[in-house]
PQR file with spaces between the fields and no chain letter, atoms N, CA, C, O and H, PARSE charges and radii, in Angstrom:
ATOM       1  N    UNK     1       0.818   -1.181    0.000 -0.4000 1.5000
ATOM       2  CA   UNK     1       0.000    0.000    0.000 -0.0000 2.0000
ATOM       3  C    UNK     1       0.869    1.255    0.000  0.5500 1.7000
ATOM       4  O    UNK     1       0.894    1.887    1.056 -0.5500 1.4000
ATOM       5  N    UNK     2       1.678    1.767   -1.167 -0.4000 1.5000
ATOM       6  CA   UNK     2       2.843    2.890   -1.243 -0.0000 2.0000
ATOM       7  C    UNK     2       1.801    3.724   -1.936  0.5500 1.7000
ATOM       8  O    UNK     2       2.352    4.803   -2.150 -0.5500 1.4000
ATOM       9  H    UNK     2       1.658    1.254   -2.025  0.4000 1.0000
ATOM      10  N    UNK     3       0.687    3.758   -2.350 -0.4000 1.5000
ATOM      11  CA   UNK     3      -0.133    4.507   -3.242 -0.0000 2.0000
ATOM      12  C    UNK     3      -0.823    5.401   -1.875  0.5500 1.7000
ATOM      13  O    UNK     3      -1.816    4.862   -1.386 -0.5500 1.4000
ATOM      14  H    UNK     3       0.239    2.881   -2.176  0.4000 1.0000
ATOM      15  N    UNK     4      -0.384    6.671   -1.253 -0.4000 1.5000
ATOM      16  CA   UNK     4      -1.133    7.736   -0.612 -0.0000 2.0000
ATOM      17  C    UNK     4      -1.250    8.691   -1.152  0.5500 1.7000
ATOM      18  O    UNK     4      -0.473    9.306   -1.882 -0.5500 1.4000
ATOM      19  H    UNK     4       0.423    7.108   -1.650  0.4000 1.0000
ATOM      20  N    UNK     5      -2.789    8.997   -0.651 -0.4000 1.5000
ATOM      21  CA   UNK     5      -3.500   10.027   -1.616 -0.0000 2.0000
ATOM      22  C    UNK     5      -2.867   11.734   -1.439  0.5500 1.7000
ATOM      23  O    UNK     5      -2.955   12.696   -2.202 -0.5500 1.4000
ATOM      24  H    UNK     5      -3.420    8.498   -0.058  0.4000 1.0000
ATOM      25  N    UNK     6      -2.387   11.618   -0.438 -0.4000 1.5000
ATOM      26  CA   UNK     6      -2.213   13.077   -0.155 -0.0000 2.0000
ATOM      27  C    UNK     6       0.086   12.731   -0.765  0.5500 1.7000
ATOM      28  O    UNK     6       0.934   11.839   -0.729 -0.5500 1.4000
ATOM      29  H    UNK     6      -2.315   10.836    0.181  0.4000 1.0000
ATOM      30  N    UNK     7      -0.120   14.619   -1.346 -0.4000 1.5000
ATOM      31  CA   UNK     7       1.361   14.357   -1.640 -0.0000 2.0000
ATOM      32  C    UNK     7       3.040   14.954   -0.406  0.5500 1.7000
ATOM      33  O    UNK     7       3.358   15.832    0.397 -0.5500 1.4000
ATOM      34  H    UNK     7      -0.808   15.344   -1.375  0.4000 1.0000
ATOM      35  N    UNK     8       3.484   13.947   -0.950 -0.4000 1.5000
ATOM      36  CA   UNK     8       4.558   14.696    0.408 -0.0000 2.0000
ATOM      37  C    UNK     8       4.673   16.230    0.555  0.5500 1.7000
ATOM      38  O    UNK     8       4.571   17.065   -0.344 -0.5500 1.4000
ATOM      39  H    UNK     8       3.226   13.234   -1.602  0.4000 1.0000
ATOM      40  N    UNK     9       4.851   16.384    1.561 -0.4000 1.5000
ATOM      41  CA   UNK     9       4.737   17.582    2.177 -0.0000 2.0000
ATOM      42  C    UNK     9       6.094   18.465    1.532  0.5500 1.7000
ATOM      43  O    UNK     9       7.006   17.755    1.109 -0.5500 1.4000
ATOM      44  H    UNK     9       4.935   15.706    2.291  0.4000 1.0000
ATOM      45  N    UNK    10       6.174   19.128    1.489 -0.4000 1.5000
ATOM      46  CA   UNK    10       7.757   20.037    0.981 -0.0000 2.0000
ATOM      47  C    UNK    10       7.673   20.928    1.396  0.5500 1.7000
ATOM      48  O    UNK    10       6.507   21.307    1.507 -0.5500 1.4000
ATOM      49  H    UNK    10       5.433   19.704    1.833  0.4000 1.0000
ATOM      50  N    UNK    11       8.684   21.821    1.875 -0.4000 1.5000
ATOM      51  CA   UNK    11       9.395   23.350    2.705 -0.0000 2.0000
ATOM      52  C    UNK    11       9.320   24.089    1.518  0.5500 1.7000
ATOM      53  O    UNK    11       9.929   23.814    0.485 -0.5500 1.4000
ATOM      54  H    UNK    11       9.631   21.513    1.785  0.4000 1.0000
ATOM      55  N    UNK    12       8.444   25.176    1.712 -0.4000 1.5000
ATOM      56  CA   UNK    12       8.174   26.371    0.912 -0.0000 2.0000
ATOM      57  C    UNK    12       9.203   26.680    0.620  0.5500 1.7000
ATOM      58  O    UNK    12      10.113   26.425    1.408 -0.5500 1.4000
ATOM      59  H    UNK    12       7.949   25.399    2.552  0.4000 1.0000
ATOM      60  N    UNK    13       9.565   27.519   -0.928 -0.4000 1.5000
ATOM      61  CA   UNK    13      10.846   27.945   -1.325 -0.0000 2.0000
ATOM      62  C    UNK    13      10.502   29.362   -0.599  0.5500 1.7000
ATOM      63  O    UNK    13       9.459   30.016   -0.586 -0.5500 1.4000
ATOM      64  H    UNK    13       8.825   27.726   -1.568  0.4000 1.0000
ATOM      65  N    UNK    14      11.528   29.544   -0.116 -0.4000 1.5000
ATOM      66  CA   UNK    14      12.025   31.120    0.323 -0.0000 2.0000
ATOM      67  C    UNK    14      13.148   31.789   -0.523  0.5500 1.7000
ATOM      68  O    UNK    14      14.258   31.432   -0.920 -0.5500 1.4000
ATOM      69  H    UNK    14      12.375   29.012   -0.127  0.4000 1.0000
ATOM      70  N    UNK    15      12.269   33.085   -0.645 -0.4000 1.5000
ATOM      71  CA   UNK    15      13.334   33.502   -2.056 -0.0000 2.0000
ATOM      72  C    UNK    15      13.617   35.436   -1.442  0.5500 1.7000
ATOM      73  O    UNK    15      12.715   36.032   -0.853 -0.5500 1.4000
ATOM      74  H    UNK    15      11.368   33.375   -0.323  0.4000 1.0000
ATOM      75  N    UNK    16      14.782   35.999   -1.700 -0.4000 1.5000
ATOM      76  CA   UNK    16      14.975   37.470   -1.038 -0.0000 2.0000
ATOM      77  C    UNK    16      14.135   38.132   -1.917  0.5500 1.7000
ATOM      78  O    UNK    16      13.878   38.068   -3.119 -0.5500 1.4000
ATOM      79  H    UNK    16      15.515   35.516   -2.179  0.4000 1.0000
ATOM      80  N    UNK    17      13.607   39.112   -0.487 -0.4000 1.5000
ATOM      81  CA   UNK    17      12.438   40.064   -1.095 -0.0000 2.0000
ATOM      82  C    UNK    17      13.034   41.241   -1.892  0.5500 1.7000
ATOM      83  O    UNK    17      14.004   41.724   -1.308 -0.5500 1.4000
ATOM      84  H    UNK    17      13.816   39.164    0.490  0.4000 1.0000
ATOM      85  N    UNK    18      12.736   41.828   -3.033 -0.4000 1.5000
ATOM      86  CA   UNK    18      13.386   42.330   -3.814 -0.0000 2.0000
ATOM      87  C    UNK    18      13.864   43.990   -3.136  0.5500 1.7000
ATOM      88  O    UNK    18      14.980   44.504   -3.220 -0.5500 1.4000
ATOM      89  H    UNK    18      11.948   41.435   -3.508  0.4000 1.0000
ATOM      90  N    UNK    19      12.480   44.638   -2.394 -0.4000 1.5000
ATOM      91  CA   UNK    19      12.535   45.584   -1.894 -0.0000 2.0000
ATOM      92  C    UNK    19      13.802   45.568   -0.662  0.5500 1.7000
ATOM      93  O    UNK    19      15.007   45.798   -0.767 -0.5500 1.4000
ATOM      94  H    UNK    19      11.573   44.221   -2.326  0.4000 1.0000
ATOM      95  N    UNK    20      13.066   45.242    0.374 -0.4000 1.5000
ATOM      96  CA   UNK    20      14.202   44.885    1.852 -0.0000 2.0000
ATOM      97  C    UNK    20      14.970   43.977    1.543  0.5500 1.7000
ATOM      98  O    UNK    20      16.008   44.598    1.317 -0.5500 1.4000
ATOM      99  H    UNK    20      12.087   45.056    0.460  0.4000 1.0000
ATOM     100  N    UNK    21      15.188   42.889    1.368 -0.4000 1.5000
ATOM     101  CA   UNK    21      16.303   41.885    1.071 -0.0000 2.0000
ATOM     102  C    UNK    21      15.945   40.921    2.208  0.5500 1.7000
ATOM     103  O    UNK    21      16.715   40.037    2.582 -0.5500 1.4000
ATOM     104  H    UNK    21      14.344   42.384    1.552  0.4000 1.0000
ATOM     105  N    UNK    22      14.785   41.130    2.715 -0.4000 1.5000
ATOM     106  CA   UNK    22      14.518   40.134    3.596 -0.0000 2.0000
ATOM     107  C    UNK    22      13.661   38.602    3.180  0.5500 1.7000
ATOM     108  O    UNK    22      13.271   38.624    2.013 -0.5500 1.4000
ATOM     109  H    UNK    22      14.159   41.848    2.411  0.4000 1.0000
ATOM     110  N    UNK    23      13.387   37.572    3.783 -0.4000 1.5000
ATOM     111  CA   UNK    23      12.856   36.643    3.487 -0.0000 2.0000
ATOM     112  C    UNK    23      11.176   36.500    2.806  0.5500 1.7000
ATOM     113  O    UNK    23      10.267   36.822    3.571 -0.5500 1.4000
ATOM     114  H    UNK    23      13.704   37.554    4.731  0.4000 1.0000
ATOM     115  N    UNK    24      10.856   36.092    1.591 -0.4000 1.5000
ATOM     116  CA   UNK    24      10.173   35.619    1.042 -0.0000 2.0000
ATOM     117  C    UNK    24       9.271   34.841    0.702  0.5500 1.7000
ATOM     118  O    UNK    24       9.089   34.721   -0.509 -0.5500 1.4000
ATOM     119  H    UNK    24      11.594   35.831    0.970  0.4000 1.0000
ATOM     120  N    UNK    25       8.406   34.055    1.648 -0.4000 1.5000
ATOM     121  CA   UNK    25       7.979   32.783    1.135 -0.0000 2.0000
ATOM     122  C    UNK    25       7.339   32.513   -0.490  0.5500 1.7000
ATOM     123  O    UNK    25       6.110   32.584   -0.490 -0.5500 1.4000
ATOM     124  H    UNK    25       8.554   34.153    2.632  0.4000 1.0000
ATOM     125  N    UNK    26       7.764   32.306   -1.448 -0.4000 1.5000
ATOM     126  CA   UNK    26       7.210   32.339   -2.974 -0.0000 2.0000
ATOM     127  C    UNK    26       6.227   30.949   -3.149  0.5500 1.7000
ATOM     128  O    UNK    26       6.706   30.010   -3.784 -0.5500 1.4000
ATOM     129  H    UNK    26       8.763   32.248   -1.449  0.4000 1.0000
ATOM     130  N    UNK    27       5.052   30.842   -2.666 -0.4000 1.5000
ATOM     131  CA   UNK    27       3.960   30.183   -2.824 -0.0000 2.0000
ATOM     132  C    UNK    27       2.913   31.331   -3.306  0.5500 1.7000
ATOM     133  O    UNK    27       3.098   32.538   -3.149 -0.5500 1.4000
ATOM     134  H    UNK    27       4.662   31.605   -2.150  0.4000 1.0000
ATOM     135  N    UNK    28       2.036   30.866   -3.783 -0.4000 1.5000
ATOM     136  CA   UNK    28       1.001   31.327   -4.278 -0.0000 2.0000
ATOM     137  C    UNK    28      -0.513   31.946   -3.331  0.5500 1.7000
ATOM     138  O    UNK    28      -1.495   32.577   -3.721 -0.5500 1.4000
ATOM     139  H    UNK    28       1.886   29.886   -3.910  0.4000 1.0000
ATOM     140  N    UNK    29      -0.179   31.494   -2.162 -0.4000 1.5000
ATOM     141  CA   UNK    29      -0.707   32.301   -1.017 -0.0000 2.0000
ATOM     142  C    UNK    29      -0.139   33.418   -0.392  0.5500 1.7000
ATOM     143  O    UNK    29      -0.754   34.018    0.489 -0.5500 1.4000
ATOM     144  H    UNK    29       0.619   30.981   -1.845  0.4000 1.0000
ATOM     145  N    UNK    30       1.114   33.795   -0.811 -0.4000 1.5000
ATOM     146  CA   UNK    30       1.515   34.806   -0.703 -0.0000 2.0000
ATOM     147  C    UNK    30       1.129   36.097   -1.987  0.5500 1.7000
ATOM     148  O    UNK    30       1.624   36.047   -3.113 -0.5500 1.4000
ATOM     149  H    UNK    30       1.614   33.308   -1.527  0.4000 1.0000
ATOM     150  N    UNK    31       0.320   37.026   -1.604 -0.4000 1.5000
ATOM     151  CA   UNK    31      -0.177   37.342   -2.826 -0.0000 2.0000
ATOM     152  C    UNK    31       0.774   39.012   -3.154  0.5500 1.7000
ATOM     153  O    UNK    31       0.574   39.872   -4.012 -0.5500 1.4000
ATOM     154  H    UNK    31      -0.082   37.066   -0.689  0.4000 1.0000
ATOM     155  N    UNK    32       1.844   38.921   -2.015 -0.4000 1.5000
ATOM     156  CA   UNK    32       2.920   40.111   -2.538 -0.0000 2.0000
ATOM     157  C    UNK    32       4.014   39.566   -3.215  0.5500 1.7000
ATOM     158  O    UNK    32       4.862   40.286   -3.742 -0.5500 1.4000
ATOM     159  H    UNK    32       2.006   38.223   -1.318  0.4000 1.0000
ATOM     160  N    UNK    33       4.063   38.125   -3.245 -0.4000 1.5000
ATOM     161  CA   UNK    33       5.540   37.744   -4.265 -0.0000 2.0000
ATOM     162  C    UNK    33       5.589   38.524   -5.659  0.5500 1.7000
ATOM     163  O    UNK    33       4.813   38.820   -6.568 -0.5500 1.4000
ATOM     164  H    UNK    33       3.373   37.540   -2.817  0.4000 1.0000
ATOM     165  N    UNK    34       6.620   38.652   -5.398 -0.4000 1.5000
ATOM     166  CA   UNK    34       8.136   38.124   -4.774 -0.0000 2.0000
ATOM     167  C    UNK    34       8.179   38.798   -3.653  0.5500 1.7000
ATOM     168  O    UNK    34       8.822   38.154   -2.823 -0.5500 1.4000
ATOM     169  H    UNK    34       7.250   38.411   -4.660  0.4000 1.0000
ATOM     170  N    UNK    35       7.681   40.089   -3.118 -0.4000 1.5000
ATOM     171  CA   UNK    35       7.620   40.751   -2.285 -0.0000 2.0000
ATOM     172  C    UNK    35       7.508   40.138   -0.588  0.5500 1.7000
ATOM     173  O    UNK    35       6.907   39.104   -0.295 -0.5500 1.4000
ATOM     174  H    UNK    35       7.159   40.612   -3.792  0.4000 1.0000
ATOM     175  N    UNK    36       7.970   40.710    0.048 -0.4000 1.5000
ATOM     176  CA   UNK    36       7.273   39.685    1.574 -0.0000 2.0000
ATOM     177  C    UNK    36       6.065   40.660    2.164  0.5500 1.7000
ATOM     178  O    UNK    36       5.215   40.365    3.005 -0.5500 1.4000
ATOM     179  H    UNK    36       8.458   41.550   -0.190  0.4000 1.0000
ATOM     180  N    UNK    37       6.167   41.325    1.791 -0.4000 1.5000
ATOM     181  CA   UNK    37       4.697   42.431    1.897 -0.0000 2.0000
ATOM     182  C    UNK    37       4.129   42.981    0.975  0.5500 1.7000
ATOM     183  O    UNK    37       4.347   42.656   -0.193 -0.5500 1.4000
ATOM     184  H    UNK    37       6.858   41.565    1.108  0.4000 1.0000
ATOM     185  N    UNK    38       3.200   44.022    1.354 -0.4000 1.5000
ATOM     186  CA   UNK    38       2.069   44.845    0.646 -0.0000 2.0000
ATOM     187  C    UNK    38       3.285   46.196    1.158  0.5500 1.7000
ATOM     188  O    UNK    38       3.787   47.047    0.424 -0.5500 1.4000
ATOM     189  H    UNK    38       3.022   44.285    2.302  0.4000 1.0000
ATOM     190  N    UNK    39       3.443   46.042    2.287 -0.4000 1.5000
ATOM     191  CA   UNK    39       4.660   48.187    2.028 -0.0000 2.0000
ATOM     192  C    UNK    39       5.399   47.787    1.041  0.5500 1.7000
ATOM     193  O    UNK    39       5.228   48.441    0.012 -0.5500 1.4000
ATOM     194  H    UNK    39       3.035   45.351    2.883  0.4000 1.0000
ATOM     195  N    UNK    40       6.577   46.487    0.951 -0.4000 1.5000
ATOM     196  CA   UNK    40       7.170   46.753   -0.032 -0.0000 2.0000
ATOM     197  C    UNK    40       6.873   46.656   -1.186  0.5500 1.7000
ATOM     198  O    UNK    40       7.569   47.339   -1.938 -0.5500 1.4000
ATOM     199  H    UNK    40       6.716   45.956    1.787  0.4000 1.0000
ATOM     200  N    UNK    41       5.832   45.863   -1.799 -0.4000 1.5000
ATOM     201  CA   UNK    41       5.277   45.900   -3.119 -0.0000 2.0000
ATOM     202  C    UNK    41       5.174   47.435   -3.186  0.5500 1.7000
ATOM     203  O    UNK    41       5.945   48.105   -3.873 -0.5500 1.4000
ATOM     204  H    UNK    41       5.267   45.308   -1.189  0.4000 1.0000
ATOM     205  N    UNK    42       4.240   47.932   -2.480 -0.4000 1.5000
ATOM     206  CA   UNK    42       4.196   49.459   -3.301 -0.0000 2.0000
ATOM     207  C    UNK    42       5.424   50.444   -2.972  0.5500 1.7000
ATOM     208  O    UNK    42       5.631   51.446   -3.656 -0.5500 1.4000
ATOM     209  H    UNK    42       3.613   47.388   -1.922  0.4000 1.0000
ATOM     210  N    UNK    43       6.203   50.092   -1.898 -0.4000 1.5000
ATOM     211  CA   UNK    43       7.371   50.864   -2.066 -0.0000 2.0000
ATOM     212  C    UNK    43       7.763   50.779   -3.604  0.5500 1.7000
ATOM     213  O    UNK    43       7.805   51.852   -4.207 -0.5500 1.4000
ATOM     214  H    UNK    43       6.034   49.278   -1.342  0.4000 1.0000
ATOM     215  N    UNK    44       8.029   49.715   -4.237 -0.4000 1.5000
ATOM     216  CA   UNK    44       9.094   48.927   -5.478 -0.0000 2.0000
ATOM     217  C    UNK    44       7.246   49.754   -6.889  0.5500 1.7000
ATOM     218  O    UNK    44       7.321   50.179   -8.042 -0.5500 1.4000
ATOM     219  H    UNK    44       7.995   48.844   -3.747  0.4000 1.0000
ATOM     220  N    UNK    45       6.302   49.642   -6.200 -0.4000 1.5000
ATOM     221  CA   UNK    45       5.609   50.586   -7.401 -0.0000 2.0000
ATOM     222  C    UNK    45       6.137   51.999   -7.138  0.5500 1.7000
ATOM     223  O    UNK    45       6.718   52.643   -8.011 -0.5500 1.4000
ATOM     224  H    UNK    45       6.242   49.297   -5.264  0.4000 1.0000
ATOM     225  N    UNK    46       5.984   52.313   -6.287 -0.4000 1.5000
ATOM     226  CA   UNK    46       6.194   53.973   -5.919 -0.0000 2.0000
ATOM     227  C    UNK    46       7.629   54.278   -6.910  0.5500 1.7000
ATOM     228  O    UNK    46       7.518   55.110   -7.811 -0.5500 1.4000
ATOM     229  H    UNK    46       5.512   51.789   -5.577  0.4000 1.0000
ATOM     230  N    UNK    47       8.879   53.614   -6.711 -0.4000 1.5000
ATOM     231  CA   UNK    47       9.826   53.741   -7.414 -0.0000 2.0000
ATOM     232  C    UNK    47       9.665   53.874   -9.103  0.5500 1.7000
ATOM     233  O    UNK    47      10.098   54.821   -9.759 -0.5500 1.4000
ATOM     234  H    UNK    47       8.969   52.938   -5.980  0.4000 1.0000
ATOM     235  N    UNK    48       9.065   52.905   -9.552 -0.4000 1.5000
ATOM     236  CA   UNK    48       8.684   53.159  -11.193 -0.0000 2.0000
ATOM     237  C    UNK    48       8.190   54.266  -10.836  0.5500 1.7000
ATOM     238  O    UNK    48       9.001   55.184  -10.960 -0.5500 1.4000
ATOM     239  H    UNK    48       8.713   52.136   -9.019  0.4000 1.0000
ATOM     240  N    UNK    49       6.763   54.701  -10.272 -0.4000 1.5000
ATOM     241  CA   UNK    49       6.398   55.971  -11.050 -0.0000 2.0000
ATOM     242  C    UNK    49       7.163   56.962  -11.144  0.5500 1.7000
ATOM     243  O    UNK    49       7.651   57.544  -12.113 -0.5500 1.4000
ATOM     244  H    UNK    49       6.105   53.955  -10.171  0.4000 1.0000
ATOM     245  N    UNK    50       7.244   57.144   -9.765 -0.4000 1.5000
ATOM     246  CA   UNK    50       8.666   58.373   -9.420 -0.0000 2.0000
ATOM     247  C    UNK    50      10.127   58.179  -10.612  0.5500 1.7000
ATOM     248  O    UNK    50      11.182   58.811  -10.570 -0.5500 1.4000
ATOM     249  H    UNK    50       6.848   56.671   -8.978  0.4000 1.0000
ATOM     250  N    UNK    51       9.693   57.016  -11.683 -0.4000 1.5000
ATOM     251  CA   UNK    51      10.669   56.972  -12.166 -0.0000 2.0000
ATOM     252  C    UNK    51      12.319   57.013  -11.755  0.5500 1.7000
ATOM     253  O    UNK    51      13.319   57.464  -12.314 -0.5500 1.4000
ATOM     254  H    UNK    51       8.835   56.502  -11.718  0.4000 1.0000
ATOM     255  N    UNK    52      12.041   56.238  -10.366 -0.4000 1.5000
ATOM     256  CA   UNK    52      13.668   56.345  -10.176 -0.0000 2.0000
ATOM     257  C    UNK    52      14.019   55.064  -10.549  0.5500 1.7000
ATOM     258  O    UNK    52      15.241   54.947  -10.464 -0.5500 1.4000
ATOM     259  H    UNK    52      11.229   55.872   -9.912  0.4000 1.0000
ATOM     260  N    UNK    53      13.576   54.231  -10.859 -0.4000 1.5000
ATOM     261  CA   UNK    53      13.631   53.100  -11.477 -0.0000 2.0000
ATOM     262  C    UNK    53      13.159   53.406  -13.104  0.5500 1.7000
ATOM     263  O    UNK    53      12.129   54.018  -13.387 -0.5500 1.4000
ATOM     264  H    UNK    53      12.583   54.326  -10.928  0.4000 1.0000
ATOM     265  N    UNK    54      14.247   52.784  -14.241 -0.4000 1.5000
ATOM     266  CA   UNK    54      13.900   53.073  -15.303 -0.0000 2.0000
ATOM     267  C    UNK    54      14.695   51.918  -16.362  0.5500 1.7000
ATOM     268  O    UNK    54      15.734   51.415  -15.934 -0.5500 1.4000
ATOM     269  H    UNK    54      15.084   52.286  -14.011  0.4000 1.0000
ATOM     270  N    UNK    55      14.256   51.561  -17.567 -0.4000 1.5000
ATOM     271  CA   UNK    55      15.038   50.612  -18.540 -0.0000 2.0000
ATOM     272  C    UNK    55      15.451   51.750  -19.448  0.5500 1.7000
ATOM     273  O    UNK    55      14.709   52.422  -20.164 -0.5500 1.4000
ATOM     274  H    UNK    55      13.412   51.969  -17.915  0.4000 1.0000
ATOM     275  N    UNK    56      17.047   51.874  -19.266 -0.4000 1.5000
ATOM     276  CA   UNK    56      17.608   52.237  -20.109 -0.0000 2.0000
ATOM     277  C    UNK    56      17.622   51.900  -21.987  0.5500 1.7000
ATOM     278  O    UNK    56      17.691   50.813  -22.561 -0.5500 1.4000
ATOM     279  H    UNK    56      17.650   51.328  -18.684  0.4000 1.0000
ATOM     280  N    UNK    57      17.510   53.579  -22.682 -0.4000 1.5000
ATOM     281  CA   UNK    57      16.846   52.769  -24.236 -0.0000 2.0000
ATOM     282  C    UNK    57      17.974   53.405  -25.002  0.5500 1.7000
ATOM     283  O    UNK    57      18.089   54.629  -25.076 -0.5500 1.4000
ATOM     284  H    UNK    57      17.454   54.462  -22.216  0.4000 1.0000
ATOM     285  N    UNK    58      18.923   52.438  -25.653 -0.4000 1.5000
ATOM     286  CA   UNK    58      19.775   53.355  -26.516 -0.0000 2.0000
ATOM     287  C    UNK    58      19.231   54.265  -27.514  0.5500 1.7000
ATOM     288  O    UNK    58      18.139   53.846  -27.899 -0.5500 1.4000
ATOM     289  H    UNK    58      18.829   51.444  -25.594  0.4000 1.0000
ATOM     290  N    UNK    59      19.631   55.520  -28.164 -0.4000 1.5000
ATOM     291  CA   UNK    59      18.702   56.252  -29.017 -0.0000 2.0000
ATOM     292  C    UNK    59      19.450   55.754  -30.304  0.5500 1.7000
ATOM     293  O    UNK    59      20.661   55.541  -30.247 -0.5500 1.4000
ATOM     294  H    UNK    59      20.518   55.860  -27.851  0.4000 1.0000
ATOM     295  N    UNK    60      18.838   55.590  -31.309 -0.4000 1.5000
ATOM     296  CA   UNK    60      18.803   54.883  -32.274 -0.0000 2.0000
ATOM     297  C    UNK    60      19.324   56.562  -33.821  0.5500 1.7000
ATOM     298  O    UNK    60      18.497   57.209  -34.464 -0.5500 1.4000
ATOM     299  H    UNK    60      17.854   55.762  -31.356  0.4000 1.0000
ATOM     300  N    UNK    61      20.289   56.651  -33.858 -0.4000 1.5000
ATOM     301  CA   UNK    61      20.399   57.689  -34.681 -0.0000 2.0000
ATOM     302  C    UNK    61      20.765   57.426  -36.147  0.5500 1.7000
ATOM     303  O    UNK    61      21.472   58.177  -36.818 -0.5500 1.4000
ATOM     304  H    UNK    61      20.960   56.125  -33.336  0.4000 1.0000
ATOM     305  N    UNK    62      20.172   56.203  -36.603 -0.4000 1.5000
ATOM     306  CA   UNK    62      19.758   55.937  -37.974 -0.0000 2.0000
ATOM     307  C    UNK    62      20.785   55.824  -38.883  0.5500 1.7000
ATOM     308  O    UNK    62      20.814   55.854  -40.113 -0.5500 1.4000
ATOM     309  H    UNK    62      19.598   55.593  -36.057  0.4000 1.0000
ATOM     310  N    UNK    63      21.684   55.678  -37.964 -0.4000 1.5000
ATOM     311  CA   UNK    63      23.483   55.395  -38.937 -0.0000 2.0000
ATOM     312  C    UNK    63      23.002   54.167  -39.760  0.5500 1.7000
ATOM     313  O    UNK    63      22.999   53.954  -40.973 -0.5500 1.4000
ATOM     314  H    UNK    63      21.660   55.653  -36.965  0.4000 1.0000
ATOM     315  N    UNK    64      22.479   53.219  -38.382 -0.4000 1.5000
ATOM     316  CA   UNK    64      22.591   51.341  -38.868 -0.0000 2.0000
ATOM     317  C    UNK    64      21.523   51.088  -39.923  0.5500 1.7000
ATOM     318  O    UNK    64      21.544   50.148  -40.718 -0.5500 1.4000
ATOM     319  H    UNK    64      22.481   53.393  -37.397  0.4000 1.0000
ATOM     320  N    UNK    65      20.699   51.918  -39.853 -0.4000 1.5000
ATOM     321  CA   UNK    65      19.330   51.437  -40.819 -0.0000 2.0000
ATOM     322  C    UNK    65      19.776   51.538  -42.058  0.5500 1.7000
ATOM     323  O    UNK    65      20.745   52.267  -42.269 -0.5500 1.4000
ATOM     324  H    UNK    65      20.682   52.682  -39.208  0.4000 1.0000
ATOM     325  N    UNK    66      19.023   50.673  -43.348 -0.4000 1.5000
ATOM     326  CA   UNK    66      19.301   51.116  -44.169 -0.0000 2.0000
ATOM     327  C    UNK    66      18.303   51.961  -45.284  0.5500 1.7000
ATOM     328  O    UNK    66      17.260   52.320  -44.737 -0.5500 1.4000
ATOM     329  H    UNK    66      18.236   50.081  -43.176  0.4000 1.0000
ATOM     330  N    UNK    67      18.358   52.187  -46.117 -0.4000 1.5000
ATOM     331  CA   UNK    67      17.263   53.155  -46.542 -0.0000 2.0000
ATOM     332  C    UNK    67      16.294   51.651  -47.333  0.5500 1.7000
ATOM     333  O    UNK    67      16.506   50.486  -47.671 -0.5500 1.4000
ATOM     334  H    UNK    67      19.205   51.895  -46.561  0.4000 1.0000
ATOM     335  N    UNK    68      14.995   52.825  -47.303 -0.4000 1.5000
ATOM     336  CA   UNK    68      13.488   51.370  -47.534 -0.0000 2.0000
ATOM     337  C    UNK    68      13.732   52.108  -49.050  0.5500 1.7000
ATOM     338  O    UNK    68      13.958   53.224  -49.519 -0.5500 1.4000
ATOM     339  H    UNK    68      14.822   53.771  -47.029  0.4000 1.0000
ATOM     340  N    UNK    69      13.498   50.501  -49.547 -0.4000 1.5000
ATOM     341  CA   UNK    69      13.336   50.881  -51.149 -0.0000 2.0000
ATOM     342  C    UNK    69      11.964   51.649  -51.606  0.5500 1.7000
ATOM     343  O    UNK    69      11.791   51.955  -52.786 -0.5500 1.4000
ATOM     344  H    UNK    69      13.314   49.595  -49.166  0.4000 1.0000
């Protein structure tokens, strides 16, 4: 009888919270992951808007292109 219905149990992955650098649990009941909270989730929004967080875009000055027929 090796056939049990319920599945082994396993230790939540803990992963660093991006904001504080503190601990994580990354399950799906955690509904701030990656975050370990709701302050730091919106701390880490507050940053985009405030734009201090940004993806750098090279500007494209049309050397490489070539001309459209």
């Amino acid at each position: 009888m090796k056939d049990s219905p319920l599945p082994p149990i396993t230790k939540p992955r803990t992963v660093r919270c991006p904001a504080c650098g503190g601990p994580s649990v990354y399950v799906p009941e955690n509904r701030y992951r990656p975050f370990c909270s709701e302050r730091c989730k919106l701390h880490d929004l507050g940053a985009w808007a405030s734009e201090s967080f940004r993806v750098e875009v090279q500007e494209n000055d049309g050397a490489e292109e070539s001309p459209a027929p």
